[in-house]
N, CA, C and O atoms as a Tinker XYZ file with bonds, in Angstrom:
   320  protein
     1  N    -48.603000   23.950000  -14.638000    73     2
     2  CA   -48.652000   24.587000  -13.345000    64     1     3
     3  C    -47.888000   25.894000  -13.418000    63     2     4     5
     4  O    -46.900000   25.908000  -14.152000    81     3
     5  N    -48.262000   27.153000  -12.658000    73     3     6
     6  CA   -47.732000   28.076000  -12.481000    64     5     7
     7  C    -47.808000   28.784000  -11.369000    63     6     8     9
     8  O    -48.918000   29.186000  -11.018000    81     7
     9  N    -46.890000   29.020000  -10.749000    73     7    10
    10  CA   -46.447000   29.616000   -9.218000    64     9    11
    11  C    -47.012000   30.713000  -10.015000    63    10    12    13
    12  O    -46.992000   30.863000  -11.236000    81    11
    13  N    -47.722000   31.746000   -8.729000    73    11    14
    14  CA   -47.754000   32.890000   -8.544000    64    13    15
    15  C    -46.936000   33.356000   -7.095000    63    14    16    17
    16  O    -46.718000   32.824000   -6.006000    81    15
    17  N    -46.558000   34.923000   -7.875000    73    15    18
    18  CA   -45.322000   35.153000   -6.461000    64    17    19
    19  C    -46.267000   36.625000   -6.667000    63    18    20    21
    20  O    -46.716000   37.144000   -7.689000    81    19
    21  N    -46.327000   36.945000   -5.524000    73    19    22
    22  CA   -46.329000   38.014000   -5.277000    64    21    23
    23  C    -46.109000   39.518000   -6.403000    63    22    24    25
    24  O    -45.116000   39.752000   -7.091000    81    23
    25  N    -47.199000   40.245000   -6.308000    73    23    26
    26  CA   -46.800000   41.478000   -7.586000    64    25    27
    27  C    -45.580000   41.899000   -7.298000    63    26    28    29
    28  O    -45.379000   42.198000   -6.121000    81    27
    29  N    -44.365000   42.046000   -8.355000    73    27    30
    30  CA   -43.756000   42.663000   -8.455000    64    29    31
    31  C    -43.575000   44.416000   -8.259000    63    30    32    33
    32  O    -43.506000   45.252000   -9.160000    81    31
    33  N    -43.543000   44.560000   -7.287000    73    31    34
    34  CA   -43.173000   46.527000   -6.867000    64    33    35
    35  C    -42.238000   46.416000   -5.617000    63    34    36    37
    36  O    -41.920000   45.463000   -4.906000    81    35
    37  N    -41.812000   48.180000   -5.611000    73    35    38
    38  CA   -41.238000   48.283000   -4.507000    64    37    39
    39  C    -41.233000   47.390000   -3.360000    63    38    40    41
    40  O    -40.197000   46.927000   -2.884000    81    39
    41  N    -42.080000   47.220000   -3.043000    73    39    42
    42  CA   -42.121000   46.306000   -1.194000    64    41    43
    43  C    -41.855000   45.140000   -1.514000    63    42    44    45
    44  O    -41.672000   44.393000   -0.553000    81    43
    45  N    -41.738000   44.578000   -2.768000    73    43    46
    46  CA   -41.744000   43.158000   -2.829000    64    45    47
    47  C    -40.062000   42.249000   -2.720000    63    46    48    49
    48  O    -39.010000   42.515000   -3.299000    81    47
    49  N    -40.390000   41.123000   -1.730000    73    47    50
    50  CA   -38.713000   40.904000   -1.637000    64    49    51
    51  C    -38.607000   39.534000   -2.232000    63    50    52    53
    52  O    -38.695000   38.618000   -1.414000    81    51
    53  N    -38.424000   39.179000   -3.584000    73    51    54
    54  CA   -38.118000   38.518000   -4.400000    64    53    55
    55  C    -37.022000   37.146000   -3.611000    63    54    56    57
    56  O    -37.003000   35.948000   -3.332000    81    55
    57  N    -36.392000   38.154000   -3.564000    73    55    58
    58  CA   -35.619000   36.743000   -2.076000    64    57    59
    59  C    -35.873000   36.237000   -1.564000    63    58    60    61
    60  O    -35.379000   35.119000   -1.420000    81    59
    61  N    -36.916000   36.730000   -0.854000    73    59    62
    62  CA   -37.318000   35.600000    0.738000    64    61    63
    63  C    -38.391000   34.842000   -0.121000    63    62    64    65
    64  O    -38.498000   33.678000    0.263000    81    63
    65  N    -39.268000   35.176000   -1.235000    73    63    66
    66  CA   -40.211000   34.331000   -1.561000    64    65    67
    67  C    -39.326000   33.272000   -2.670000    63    66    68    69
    68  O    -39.735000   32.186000   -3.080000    81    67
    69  N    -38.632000   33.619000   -2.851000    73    67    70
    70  CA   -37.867000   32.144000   -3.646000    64    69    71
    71  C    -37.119000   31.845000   -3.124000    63    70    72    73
    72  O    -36.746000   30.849000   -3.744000    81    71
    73  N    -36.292000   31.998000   -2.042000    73    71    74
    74  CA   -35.537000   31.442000   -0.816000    64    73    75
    75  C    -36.649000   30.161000   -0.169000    63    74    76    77
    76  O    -36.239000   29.003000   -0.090000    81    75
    77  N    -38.156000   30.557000    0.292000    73    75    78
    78  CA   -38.972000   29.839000    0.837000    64    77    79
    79  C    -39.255000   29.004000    0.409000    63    78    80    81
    80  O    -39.366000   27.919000    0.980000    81    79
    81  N    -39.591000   29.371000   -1.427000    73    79    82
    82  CA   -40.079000   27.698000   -2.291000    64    81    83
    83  C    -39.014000   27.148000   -2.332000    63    82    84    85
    84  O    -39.087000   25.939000   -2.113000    81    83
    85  N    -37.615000   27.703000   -2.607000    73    83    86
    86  CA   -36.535000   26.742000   -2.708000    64    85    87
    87  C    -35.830000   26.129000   -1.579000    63    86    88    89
    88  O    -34.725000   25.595000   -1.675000    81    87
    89  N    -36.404000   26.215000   -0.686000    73    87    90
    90  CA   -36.337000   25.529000    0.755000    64    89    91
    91  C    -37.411000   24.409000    0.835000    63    90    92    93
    92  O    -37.126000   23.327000    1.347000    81    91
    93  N    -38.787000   24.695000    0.273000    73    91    94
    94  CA   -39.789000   23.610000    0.113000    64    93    95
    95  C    -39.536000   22.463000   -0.553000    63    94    96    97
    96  O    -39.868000   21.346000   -0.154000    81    95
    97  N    -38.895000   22.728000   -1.667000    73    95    98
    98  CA   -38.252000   22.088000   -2.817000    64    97    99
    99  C    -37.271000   21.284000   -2.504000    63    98   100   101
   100  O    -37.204000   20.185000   -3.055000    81    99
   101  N    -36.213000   21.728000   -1.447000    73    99   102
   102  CA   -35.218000   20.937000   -1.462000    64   101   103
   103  C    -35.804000   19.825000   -0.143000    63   102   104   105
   104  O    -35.123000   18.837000    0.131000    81   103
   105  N    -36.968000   20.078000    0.527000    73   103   106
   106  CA   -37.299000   19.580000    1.547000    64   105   107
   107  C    -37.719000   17.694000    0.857000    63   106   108   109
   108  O    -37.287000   16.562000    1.073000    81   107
   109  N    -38.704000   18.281000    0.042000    73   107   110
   110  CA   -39.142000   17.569000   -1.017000    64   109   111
   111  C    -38.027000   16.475000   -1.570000    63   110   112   113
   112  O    -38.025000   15.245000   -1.527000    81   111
   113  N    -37.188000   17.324000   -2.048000    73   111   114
   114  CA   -36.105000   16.173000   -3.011000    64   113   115
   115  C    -35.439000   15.368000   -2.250000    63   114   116   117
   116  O    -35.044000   14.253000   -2.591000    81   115
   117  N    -35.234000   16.034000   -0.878000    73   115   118
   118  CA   -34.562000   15.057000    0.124000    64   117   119
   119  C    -35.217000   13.777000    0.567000    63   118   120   121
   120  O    -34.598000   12.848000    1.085000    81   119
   121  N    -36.477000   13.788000    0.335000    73   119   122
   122  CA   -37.340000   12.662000    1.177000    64   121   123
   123  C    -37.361000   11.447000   -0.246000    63   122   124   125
   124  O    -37.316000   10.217000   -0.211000    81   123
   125  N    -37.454000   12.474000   -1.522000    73   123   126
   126  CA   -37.493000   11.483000   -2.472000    64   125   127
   127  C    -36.076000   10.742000   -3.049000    63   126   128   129
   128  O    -36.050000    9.936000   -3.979000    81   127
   129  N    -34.936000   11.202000   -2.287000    73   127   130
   130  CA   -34.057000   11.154000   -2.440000    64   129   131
   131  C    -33.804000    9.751000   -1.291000    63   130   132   133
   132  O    -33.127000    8.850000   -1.786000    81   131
   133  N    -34.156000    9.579000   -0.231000    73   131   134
   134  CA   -34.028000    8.958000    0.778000    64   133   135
   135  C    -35.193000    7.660000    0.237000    63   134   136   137
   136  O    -35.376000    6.748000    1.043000    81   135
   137  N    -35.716000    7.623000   -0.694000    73   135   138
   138  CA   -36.562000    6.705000   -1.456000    64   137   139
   139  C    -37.318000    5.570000   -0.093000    63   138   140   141
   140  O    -37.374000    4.358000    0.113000    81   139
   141  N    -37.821000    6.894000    0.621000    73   139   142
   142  CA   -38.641000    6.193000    1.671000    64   141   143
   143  C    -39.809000    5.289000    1.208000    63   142   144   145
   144  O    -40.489000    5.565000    0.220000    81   143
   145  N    -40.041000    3.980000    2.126000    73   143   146
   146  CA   -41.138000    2.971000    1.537000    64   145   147
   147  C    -42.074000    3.406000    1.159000    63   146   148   149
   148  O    -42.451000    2.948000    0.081000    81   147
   149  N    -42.987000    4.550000    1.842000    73   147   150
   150  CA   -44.040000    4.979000    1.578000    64   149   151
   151  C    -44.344000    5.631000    0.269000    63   150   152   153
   152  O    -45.456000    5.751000   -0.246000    81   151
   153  N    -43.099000    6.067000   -0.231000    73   151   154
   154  CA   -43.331000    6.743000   -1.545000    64   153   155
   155  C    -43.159000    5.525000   -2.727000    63   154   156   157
   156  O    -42.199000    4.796000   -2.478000    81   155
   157  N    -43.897000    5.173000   -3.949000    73   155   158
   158  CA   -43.594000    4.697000   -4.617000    64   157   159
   159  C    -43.358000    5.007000   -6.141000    63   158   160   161
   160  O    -43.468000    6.174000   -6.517000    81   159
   161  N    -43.089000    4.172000   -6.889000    73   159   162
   162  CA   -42.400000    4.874000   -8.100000    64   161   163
   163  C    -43.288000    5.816000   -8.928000    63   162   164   165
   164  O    -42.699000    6.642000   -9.626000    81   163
   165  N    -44.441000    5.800000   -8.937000    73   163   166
   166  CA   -45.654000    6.564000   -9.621000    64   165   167
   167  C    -45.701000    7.759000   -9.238000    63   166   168   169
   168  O    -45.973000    8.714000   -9.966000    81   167
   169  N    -45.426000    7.806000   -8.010000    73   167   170
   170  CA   -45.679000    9.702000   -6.918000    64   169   171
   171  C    -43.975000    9.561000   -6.976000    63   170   172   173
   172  O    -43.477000   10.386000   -7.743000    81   171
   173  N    -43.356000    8.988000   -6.545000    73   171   174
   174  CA   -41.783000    9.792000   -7.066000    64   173   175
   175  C    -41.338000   10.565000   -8.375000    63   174   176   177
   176  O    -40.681000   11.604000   -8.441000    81   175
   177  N    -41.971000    9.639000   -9.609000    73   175   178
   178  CA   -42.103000   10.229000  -11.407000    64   177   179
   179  C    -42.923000   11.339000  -10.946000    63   178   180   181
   180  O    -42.301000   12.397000  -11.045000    81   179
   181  N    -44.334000   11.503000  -10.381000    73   179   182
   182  CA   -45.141000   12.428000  -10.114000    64   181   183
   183  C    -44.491000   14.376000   -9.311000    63   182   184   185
   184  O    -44.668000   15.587000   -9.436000    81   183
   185  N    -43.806000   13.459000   -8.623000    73   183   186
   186  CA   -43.640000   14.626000   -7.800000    64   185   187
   187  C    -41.822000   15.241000   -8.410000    63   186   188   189
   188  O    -41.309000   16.355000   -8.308000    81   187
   189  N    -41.503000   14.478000   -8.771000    73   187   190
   190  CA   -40.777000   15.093000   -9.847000    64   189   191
   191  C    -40.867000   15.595000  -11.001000    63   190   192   193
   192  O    -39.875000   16.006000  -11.603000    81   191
   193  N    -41.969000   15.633000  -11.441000    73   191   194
   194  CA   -42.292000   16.527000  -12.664000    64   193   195
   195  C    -42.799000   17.470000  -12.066000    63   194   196   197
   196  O    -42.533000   18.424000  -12.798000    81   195
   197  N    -43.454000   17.913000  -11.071000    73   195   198
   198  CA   -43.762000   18.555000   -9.988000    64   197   199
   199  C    -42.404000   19.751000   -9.716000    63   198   200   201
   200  O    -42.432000   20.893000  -10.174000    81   199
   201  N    -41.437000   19.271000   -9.004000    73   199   202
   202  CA   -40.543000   19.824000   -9.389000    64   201   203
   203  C    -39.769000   20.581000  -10.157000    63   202   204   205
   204  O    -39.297000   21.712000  -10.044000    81   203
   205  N    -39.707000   19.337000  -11.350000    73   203   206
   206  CA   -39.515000   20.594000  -12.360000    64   205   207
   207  C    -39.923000   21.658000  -12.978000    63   206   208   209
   208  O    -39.236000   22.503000  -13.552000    81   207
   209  N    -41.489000   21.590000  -12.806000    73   207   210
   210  CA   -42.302000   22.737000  -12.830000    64   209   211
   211  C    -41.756000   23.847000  -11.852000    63   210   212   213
   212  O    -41.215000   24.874000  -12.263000    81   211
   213  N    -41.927000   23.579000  -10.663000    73   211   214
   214  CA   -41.608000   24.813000   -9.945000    64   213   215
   215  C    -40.133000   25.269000  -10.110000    63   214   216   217
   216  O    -39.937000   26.300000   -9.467000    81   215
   217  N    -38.862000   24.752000  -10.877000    73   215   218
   218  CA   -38.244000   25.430000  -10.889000    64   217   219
   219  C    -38.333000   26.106000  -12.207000    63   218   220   221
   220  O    -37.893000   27.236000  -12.417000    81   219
   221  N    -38.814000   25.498000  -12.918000    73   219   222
   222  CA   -38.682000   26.239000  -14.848000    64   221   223
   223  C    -39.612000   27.765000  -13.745000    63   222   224   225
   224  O    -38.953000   28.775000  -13.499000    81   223
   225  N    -40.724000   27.676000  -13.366000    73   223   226
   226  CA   -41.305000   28.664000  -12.475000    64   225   227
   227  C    -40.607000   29.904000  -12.112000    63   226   228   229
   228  O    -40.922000   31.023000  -12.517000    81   227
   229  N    -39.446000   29.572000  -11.163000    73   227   230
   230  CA   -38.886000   30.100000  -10.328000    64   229   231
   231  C    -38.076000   31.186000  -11.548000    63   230   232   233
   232  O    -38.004000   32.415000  -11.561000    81   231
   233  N    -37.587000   30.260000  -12.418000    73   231   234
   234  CA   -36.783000   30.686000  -13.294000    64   233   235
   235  C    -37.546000   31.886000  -14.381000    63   234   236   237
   236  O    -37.177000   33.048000  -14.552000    81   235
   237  N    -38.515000   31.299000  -14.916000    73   235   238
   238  CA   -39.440000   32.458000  -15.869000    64   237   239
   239  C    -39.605000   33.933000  -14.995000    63   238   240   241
   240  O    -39.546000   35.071000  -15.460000    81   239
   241  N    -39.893000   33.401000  -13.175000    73   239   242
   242  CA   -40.321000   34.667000  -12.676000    64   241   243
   243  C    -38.438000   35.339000  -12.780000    63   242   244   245
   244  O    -38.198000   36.311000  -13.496000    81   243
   245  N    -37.584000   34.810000  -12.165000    73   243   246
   246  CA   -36.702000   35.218000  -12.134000    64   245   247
   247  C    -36.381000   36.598000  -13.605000    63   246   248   249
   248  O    -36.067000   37.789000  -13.594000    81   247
   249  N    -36.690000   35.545000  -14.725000    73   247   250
   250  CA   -36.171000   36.482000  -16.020000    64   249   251
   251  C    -37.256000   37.502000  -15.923000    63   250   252   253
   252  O    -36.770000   38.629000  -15.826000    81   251
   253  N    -38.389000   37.493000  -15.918000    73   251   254
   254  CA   -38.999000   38.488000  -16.040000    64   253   255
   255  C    -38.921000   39.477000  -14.863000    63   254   256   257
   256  O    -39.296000   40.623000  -15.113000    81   255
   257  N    -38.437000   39.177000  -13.463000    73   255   258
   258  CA   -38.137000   40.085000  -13.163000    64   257   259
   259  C    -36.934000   41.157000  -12.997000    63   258   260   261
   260  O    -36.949000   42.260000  -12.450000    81   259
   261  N    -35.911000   40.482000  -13.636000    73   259   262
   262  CA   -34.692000   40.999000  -14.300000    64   261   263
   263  C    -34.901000   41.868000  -15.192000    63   262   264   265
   264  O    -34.447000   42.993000  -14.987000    81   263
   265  N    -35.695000   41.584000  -16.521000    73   263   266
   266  CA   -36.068000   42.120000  -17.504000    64   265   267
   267  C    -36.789000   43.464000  -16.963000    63   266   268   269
   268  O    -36.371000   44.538000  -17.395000    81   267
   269  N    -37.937000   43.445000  -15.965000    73   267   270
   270  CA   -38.423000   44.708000  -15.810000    64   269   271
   271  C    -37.520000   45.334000  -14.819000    63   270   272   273
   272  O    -37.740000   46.512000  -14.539000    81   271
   273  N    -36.838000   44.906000  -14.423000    73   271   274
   274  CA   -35.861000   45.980000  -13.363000    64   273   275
   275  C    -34.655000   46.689000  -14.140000    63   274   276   277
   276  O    -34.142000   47.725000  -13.719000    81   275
   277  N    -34.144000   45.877000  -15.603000    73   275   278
   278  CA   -33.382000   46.112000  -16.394000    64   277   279
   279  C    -33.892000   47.682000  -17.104000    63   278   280   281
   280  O    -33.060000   48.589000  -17.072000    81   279
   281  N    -35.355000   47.974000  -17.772000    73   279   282
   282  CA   -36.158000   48.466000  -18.345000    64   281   283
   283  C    -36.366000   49.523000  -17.273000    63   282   284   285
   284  O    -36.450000   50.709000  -17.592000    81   283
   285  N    -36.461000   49.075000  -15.859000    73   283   286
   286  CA   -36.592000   50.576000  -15.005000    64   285   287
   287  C    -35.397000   51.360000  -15.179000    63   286   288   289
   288  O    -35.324000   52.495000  -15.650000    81   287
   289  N    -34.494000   50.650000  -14.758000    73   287   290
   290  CA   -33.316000   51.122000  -14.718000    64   289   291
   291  C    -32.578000   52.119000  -16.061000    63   290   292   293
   292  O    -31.935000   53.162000  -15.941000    81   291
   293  N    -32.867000   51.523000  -17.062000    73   291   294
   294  CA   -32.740000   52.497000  -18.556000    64   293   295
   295  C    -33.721000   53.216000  -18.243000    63   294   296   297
   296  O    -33.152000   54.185000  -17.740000    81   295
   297  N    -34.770000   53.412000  -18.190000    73   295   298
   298  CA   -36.104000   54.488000  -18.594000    64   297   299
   299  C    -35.267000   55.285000  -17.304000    63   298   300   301
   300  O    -34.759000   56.358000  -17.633000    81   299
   301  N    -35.098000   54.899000  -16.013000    73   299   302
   302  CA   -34.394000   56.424000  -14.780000    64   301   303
   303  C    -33.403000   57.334000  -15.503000    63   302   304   305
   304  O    -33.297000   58.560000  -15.479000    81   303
   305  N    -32.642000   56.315000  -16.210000    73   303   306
   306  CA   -31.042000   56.775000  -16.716000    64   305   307
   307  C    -31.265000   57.763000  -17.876000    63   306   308   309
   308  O    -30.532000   58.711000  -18.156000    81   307
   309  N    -32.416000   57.381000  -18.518000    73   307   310
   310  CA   -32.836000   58.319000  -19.897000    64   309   311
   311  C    -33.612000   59.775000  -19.343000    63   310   312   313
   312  O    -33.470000   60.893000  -19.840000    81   311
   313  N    -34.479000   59.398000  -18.152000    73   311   314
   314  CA   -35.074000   60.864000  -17.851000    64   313   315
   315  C    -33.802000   61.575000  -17.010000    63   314   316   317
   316  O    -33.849000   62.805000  -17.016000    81   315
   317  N    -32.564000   60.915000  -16.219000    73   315   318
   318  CA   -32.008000   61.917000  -15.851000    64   317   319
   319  C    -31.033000   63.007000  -16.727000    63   318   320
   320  O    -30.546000   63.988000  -16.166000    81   319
């Protein structure tokens, strides 16, 4: 699985869109956490690998968008 976030440019606010999944996420862990009847052990294993997907996710977008803001930031510093 792979989240798509939004293109990376100017207008884009990296915050509020991983603020939002990581609000979804914790919504999530809480219910499986509360090991309500309805959920059973098959969709709890399930939706926790689930999970961990979206954060390894969160995280890849994170580095890569470090990495290209790192790379803007040298290429400004070199033309000034």
């Amino acid at each position: 699985m792979k989240l798509v976030f939004n293109e990376i440019n100017k207008n884009f606010e990296l915050g509020v869109e991983v603020t939002c999944v990581l609000g979804q996420v914790s919504t999530l862990m809480l219910a499986l956490a509360n090991k309500h009847e309805s959920i059973d052990d098959e969709e709890r294993l399930n939706a926790t690998y689930l999970l961990s997907g979206i954060l390894l996710d969160i995280a890849s977008t994170l580095d890569d968008y470090a990495l290209k803001d790192t790379k803007a930031t040298k290429e400004q510093r070199n033309d000034s």
